[in-house]
BAFI-3210 file (N, C-alpha, C; in Angstrom, 3 decimals, decimal comma, padded with zeros to 6 digits):
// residues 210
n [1|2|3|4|5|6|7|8|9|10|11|12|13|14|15|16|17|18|19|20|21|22|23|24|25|26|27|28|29|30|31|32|33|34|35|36|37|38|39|40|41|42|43|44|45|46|47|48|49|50|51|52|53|54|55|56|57|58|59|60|61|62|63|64|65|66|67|68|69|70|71|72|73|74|75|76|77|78|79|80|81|82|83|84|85|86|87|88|89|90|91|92|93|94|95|96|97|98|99|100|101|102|103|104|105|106|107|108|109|110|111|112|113|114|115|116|117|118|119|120|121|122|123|124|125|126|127|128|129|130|131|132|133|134|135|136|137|138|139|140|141|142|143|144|145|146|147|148|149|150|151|152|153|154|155|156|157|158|159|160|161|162|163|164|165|166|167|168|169|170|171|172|173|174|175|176|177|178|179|180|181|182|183|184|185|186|187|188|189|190|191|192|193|194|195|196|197|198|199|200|201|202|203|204|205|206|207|208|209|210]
n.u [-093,972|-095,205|-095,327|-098,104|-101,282|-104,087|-107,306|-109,808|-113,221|-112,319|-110,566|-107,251|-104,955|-102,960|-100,083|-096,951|-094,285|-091,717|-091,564|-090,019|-089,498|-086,802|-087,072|-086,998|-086,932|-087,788|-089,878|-091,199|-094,332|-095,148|-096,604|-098,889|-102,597|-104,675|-102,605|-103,076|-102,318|-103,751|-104,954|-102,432|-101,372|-103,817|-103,542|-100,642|-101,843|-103,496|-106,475|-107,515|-107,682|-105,199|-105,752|-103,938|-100,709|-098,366|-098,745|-096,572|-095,942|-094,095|-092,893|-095,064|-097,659|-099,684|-102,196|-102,989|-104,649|-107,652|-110,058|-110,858|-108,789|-106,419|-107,710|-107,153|-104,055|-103,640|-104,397|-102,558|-099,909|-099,986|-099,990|-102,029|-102,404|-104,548|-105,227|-107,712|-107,755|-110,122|-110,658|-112,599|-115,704|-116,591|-115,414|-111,966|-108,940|-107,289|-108,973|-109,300|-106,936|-106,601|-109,137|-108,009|-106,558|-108,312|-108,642|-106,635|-106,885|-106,146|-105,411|-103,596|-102,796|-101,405|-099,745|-100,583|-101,078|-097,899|-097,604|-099,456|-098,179|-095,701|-095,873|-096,271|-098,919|-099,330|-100,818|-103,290|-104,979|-107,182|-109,002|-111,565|-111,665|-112,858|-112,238|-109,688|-106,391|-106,358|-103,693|-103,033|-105,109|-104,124|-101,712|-102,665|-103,924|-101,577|-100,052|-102,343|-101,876|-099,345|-099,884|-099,992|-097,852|-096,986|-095,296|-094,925|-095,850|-098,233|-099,412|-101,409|-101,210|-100,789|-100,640|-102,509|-104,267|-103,123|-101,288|-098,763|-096,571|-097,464|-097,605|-095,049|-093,875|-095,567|-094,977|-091,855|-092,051|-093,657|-091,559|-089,582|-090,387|-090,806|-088,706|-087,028|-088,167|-088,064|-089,773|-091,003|-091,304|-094,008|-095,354|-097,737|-097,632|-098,478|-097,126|-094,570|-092,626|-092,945|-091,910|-089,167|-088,500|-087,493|-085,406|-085,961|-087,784|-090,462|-091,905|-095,088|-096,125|-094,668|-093,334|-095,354|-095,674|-097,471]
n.v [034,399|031,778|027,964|028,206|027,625|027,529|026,745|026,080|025,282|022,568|022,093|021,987|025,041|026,724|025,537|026,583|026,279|028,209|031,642|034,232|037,459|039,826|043,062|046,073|044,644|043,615|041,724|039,181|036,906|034,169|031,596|028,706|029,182|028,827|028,175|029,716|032,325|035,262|034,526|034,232|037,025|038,375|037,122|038,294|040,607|040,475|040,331|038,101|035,492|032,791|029,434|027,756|028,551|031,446|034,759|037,495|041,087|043,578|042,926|042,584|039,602|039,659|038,145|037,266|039,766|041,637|041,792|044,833|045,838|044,441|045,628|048,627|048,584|047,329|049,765|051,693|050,386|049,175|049,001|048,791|047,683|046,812|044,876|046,086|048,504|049,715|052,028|055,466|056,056|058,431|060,386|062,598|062,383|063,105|063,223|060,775|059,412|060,974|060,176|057,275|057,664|058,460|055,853|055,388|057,141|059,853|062,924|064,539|066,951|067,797|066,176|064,078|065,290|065,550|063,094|062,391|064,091|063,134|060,569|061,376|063,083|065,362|067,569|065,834|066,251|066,862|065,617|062,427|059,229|058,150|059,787|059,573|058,096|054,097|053,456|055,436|055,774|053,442|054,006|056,350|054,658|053,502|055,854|056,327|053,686|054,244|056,431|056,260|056,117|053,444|050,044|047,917|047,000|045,473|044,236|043,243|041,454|043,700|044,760|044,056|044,642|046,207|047,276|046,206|047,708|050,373|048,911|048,077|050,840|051,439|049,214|049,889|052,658|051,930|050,208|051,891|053,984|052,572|051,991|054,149|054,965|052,947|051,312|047,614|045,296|043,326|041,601|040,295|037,895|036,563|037,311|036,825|038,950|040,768|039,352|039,261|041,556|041,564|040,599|038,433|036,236|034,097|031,064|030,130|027,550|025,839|026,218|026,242|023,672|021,992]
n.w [-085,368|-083,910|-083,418|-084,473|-085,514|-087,968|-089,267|-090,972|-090,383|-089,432|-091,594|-091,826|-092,438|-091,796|-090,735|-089,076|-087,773|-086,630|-087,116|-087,822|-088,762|-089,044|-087,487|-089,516|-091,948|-095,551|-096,859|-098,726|-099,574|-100,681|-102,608|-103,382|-104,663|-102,097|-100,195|-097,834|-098,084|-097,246|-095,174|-093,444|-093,499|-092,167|-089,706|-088,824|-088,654|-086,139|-087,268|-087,445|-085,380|-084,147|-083,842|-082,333|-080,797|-081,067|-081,714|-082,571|-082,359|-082,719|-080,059|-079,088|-077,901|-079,813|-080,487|-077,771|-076,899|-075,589|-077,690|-078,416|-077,457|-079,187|-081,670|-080,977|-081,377|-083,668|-084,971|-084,072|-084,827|-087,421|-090,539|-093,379|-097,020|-098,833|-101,682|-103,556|-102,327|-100,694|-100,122|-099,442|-100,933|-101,320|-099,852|-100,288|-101,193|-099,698|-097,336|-096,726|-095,900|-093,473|-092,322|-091,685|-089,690|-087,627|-086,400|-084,901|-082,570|-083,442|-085,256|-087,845|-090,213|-091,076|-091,285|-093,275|-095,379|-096,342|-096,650|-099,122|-100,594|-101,086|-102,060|-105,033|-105,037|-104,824|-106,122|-106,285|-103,614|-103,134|-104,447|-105,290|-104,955|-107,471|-109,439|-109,467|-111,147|-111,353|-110,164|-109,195|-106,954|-104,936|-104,398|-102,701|-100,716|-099,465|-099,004|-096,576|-095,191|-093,854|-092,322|-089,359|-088,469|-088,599|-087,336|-088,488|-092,469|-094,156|-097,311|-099,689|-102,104|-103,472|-106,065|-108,040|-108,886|-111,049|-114,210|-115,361|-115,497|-113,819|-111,365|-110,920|-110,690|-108,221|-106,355|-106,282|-105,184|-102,246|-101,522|-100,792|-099,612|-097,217|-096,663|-096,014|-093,631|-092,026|-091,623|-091,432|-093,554|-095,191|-097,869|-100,130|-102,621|-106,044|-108,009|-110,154|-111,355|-109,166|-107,089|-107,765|-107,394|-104,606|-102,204|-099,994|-100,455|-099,233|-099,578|-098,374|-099,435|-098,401|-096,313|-094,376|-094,662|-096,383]
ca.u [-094,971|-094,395|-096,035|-099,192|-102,038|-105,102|-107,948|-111,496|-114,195|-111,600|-109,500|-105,875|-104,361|-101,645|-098,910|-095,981|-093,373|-091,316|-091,586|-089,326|-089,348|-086,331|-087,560|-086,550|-086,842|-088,791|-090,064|-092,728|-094,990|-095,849|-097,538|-100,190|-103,661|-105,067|-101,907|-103,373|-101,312|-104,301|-105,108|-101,201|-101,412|-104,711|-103,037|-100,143|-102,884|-104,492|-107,548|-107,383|-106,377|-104,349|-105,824|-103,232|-099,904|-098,877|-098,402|-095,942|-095,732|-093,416|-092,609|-096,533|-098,394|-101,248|-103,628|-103,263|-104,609|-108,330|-110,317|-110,656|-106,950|-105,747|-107,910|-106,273|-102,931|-103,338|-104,584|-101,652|-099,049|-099,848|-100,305|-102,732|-102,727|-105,250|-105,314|-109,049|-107,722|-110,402|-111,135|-114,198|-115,690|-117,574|-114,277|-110,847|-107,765|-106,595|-109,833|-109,248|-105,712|-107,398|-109,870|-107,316|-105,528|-108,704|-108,926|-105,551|-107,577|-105,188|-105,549|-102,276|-103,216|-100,025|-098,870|-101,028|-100,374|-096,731|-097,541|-099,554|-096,802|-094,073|-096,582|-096,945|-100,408|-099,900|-101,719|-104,549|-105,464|-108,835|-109,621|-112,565|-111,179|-113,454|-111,055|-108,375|-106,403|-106,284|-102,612|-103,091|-105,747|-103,237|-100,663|-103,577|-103,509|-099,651|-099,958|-103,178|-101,499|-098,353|-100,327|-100,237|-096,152|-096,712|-093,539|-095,405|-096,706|-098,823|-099,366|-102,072|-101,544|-101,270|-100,300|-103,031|-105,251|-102,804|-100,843|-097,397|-096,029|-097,319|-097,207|-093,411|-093,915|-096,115|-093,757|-091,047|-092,455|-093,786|-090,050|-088,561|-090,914|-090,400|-087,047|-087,069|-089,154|-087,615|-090,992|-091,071|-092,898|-094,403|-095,889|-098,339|-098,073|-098,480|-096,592|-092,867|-091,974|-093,017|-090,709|-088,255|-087,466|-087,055|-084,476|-086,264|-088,959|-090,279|-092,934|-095,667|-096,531|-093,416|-093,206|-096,812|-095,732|-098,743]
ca.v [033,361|030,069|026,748|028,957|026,450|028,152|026,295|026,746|024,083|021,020|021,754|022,967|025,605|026,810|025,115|027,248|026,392|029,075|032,304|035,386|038,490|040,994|044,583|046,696|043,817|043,951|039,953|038,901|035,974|033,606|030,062|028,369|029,532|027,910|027,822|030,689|033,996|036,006|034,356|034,691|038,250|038,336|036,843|039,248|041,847|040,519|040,720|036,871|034,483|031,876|028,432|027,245|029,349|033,094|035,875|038,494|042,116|044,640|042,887|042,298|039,231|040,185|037,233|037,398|040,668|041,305|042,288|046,118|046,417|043,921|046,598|049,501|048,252|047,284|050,843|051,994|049,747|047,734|049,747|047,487|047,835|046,035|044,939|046,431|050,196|050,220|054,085|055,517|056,873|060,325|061,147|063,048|061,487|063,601|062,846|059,041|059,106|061,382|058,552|055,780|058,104|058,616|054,582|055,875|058,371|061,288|063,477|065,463|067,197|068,137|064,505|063,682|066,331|065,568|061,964|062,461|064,600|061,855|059,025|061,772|063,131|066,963|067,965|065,489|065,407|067,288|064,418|061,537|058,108|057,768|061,064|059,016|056,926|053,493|053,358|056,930|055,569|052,620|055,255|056,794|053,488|053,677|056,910|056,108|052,606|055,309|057,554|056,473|055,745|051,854|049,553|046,671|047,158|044,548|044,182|042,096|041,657|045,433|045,421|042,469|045,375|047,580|047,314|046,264|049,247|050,941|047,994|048,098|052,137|051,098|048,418|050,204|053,050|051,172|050,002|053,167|054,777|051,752|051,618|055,513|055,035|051,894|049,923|046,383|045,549|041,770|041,759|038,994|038,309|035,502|038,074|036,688|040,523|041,339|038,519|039,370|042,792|041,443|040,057|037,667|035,687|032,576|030,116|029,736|026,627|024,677|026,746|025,135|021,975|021,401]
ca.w [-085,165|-082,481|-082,868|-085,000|-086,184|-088,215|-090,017|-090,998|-090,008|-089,267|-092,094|-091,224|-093,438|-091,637|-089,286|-088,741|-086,302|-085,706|-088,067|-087,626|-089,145|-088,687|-088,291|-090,736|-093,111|-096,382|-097,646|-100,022|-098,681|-102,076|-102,252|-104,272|-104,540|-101,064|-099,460|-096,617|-097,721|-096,779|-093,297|-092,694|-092,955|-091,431|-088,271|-088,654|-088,603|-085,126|-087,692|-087,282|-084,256|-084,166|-083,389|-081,290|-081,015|-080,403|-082,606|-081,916|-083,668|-082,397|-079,032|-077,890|-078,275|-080,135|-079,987|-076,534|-076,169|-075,784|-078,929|-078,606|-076,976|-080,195|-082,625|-081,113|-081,850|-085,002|-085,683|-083,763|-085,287|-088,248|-091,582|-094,203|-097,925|-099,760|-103,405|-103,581|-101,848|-099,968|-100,353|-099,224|-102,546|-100,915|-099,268|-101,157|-100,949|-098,217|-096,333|-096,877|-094,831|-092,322|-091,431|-091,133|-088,310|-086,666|-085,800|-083,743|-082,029|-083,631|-086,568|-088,386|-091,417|-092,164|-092,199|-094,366|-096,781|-096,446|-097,037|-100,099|-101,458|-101,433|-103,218|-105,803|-105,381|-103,932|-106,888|-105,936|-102,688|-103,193|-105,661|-104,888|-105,312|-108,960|-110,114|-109,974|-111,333|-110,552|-109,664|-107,535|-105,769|-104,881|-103,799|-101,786|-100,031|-099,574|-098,240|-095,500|-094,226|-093,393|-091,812|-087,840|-088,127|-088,335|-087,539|-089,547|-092,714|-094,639|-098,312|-099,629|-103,564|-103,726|-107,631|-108,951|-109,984|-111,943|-114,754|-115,006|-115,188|-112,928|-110,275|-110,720|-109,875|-106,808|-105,459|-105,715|-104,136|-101,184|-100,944|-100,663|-098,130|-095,696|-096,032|-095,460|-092,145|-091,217|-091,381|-091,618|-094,890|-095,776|-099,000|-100,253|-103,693|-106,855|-109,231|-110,742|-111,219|-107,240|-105,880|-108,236|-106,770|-103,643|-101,543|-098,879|-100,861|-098,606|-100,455|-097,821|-099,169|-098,210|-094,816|-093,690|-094,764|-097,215]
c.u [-094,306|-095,582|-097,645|-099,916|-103,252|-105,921|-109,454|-112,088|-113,482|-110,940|-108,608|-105,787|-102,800|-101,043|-097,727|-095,364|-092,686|-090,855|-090,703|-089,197|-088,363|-086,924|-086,626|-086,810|-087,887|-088,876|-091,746|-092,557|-095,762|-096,476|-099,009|-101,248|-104,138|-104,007|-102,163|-102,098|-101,871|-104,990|-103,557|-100,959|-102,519|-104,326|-101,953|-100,527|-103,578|-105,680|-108,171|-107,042|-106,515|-105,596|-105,292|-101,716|-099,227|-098,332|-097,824|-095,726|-094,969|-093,198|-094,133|-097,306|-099,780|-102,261|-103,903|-104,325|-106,456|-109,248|-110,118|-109,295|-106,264|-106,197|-107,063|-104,342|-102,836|-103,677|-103,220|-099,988|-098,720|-100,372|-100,648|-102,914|-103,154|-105,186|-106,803|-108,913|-108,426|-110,880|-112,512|-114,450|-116,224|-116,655|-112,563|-109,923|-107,308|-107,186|-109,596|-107,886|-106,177|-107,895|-109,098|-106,643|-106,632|-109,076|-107,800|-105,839|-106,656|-105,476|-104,361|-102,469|-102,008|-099,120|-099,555|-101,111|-098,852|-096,939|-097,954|-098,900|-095,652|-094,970|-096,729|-097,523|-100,291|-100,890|-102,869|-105,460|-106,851|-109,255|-110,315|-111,849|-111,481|-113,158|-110,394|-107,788|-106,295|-104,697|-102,644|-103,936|-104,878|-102,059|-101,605|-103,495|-102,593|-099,787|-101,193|-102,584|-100,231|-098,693|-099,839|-098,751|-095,803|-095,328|-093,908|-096,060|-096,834|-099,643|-100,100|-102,341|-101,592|-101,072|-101,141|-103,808|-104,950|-101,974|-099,704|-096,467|-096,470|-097,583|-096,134|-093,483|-094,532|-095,208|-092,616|-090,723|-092,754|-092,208|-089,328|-088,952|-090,676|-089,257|-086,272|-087,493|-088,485|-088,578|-090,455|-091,886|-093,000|-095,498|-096,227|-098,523|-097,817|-097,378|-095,141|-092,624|-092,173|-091,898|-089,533|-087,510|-087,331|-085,649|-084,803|-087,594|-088,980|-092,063|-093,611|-096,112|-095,928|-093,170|-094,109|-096,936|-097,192|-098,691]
c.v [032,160|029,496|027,705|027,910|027,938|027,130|026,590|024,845|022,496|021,202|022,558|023,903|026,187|026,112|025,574|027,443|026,973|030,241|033,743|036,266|039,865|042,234|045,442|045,727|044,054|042,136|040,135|037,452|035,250|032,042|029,747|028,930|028,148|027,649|028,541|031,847|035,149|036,035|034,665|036,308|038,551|038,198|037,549|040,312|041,931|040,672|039,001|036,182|033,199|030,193|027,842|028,052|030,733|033,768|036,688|039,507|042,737|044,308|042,416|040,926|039,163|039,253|036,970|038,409|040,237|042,027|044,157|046,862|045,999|045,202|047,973|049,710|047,914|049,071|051,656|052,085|049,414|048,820|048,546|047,989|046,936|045,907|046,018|048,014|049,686|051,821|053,914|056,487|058,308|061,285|061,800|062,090|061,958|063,108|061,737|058,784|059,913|060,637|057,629|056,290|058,132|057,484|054,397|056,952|059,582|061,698|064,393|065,801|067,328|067,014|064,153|064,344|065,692|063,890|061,848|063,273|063,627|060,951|059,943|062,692|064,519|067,962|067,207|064,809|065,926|066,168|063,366|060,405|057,912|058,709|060,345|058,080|055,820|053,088|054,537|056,055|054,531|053,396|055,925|056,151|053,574|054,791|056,535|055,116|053,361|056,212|057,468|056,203|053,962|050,982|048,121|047,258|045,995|045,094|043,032|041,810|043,502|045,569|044,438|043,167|046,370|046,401|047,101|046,946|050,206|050,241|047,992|049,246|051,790|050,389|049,116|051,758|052,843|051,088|050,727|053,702|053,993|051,518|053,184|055,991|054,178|050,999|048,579|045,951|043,945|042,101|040,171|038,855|037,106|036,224|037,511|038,343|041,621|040,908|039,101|040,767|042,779|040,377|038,475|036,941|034,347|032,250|029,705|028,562|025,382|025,226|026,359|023,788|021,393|022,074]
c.w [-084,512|-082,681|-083,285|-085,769|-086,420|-089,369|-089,942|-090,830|-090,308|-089,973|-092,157|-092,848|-093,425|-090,369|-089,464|-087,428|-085,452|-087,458|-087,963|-088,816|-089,054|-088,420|-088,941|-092,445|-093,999|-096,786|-098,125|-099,406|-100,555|-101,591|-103,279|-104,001|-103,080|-099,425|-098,122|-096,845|-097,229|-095,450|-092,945|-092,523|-092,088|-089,738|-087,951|-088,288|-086,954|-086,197|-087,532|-085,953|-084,493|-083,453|-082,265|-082,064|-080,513|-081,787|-082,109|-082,359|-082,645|-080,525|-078,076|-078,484|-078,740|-079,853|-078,882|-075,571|-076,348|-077,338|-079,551|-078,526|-079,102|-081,736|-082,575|-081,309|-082,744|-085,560|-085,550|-084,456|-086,570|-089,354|-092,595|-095,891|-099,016|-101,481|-103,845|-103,197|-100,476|-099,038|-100,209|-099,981|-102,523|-100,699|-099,966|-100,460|-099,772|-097,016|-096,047|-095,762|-093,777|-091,768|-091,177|-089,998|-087,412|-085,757|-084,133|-082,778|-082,201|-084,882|-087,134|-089,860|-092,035|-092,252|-093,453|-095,365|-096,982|-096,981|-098,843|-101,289|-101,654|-101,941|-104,392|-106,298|-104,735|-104,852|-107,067|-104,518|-102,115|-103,993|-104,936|-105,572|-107,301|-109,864|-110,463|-110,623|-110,758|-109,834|-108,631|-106,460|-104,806|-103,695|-102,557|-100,540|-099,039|-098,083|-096,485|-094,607|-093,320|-092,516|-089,693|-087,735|-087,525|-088,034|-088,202|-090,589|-093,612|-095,965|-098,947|-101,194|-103,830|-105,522|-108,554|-109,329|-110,633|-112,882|-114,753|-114,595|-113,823|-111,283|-110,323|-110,089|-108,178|-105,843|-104,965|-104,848|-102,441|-100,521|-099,900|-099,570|-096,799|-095,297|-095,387|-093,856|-091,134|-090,685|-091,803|-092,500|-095,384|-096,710|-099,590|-101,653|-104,725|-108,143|-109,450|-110,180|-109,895|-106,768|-106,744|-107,511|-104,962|-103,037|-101,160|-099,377|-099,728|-099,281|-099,239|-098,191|-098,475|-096,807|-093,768|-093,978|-095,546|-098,594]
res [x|x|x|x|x|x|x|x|x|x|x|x|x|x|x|x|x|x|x|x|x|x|x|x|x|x|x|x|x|x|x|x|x|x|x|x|x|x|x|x|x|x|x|x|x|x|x|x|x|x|x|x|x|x|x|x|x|x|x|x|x|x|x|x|x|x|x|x|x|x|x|x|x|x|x|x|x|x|x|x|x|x|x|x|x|x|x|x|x|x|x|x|x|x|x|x|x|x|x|x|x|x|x|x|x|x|x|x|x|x|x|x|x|x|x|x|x|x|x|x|x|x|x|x|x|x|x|x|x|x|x|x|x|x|x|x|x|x|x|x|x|x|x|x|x|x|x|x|x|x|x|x|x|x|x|x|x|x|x|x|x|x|x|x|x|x|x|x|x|x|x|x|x|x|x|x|x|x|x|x|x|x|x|x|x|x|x|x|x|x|x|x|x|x|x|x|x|x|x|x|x|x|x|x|x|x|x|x|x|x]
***
C-alpha cells in the first residue's frame, strides 16, 4: 500500500503511507474496534478502492484495474476466508471448493479432493455445511480460499466463531498450508491467542495514525 486514504461519507478511516508486505510472509492485522481491519483487507481484496493511493498485490496495481479485470484477479489470486464461512448450505463440502474455482473459470476435482484431505475432511466431503461441524465447516473455508493456488491469502477473524480449541487447530492449520504453498497470509484478528502465535503482529490503529 502507497499514500492509501479510505473513508466513508467525509469521515477518514484509513491513512497509510507506505505498507509492505513480504511474500511468503504470514502477519496478523489487529486494532481497536473502528480502527478499519475489515476495509484494510477489503482493499487488499480489490473488493474495496482506495480513495486516494494505489494498492499493489502480487506485482499489479489492483485499484487501477477495471472492475471485472480487478474481480478476475482476485478470483485468480487472492484466497478469502471469512469469519461467517460463507458456505452455500444446498452444496457438499467438496461442491463448495468446486464453486470458488469456478469464479477462476477452471474446475480440478482432484484438487479439491486433495485439498479437503489435508484440512482433515476426506471422510466429509459428501457432507452439507449443516452436517458439519462448526470448526470443519471453517476448514472447508481453508480448503476453498486454496483452491485457485492464491499467492495472497486473507483472513477475516476466521476463529471468532469457534472455540478456543479448535481456533488454535484452525490457525495453526491455516499456518502450515501457507507456509507449505508459500502463500502470503494476513490475518485480521482481536484474539490475544491469534497474535500470539505469530511472528509479525502490526496494530492498525497506530499504523493509520488514529
Amino acid at each position: 500500500m502507497e499514500g492509501v486514504r479510505k473513508g466513508y461519507n467525509g469521515t477518514p478511516v484509513l491513512s497509510i503511507g507506505r505498507l509492505e508486505i513480504p511474500k511468503g510472509a504470514q502477519w496478523v492485522i489487529t486494532g481497536r474496534s473502528g480502527s478499519g481491519k475489515t476495509t484494510f483487507l477489503n482493499l487488499l481484496a480489490g473488493i474495496l478502492t482506495p480513495d486516494a493511493g494505489t494498492v499493489t498485490v502480487a506485482g499489479t496495481p489492483i485499484n487501477l484495474l477495471p472492475e471485472a479485470r480487478r474481480d478476475r484477479f482476485r478470483a485468480e489470486k487472492i484466497g478469502f476466508v471469512f469469519q461467517t464461512f460463507n458456505l452455500l448450505q444446498g452444496f457438499t463440502a467438496l461442491e463448495n471448493v468446486l464453486l470458488g474455482m469456478l469464479f477462476a473459470r477452471k474446475t480440478d476435482r482432484a484438487r479439491g479432493e486433495s485439498l479437503l484431505d489435508r484440512v482433515g475432511l476426506k471422510d466429509r466431503m459428501g457432507y452439507r455445511p449443516s452436517e458439519l461441524s462448526v470448526g470443519q465447516q471453517q476448514r472447508v473455508a481453508i480448503a476453498r480460499a486454496l483452491a485457485n493456488r492464491p499467492e495472497l491469502i486473507l483472513a477475516d477473524e476466521p476463529t471468532g466463531n469457534l472455540d478456543p480449541k479448535t481456533g488454535e487447530s484452525v490457525i495453526g492449520l491455516l499456518k502450515e498450508v501457507c507456509r507449505e504453498g508459500g502463500e502470503t497470509l494476513v490475518v485480521v484478528t482481536h484474539q490475544p491467542q491469534v497474535m500470539q502465535s505469530f511472528k509479525d503482529v502490526t496494530d492498525l490503529s497506530c499504523l493509520s495514525g488514529r
